[in-house]
N, C-alpha and C positions, 0 to 999 in steps of 0.2 A: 520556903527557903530554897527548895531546888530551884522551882523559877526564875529566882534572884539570882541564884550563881550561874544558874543559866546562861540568863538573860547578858547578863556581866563577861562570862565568858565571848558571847557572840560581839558585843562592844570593845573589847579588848583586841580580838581578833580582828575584827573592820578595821581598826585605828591602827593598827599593824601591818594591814596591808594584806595580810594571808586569805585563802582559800580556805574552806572547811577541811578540802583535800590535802593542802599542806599541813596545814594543825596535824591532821588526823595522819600521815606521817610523818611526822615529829614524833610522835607520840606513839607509835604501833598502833594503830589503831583504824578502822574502817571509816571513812567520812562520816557513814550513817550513824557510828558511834559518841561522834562529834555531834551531828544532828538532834542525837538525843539528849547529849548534857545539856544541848543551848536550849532545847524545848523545855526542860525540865520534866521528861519524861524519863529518864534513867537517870538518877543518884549517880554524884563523881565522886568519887572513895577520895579519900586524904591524901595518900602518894600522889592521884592521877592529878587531882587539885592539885598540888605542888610542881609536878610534871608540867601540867599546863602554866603555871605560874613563873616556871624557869624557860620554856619557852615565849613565852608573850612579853615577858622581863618586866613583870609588876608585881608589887608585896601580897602574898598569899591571900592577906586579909580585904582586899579590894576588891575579891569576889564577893564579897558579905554586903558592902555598899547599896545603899538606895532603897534598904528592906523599909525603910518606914518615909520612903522621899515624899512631897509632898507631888501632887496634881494640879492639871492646868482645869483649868475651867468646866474642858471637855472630857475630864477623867483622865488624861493622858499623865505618865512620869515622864521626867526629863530623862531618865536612862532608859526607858521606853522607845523614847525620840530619837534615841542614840543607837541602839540597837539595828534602827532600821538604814540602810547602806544610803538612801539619797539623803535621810537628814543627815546624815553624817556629812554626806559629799559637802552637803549648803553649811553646814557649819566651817568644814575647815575650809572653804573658800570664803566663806563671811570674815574668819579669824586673816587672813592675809589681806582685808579692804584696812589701808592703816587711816586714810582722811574720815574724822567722824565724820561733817558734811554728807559724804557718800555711804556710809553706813547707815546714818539715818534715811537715806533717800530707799537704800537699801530695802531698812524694815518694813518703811511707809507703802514702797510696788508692792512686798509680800503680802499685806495686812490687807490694801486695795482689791489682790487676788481672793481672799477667802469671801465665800458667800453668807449674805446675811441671811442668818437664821431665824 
């Protein structure tokens, strides 16, 4: 479960826009302290949870999210996916293509790119 709020904290934070450095002044806190919630190598106590929650400006409970999400083929979770700063980038610029037409075109380069295994 730590990895999950982890994981959730470092997604929340991307999608915000912040640095580890800013979170982690928000909050008193050393970046590397940040470093460690998102790993899920140090446990975030309840206040700090809520702290980060009032900063980030999302329902406390939204760290919990995706503990039992399902996988893509490859093993991968969809907040996995999210975690990581370039799928991020490629989704929220996928979300502003509004013509399906081009969205499809869209998926179809991406799909073209991955190597057959």
């Amino acid at each position: 479960m730590d990895k999950i709020v982890g994981r959730n904290i470092k997604v929340y934070r991307l999608v915000k826009g912040l640095s580890q450095t800013e979170l982690a002044e928000s909050l008193g806190v050393t970046f590397q302290q940040v470093q460690k919630y998102e790993k899920g190598t140090n446990r975030v106590g309840s206040g700090r949870l809520y702290q980060i929650s009032t900063v980030l400006d999302v329902p406390l409970m939204s760290f919990f999210d995706g503990g039992g999400a399902a996988t893509s083929p490859r093993g991968v979770s969809p907040f996995d996916l999210l975690a990581d700063p370039l799928s991020l980038k490629l989704i929220q610029a996928f979300a502003e293509i509004s013509n399906p037409r081009t969205r499809r075109k869209v998926v179809a380069l991406v799909e073209a790119m991955i190597p057959l295994v």
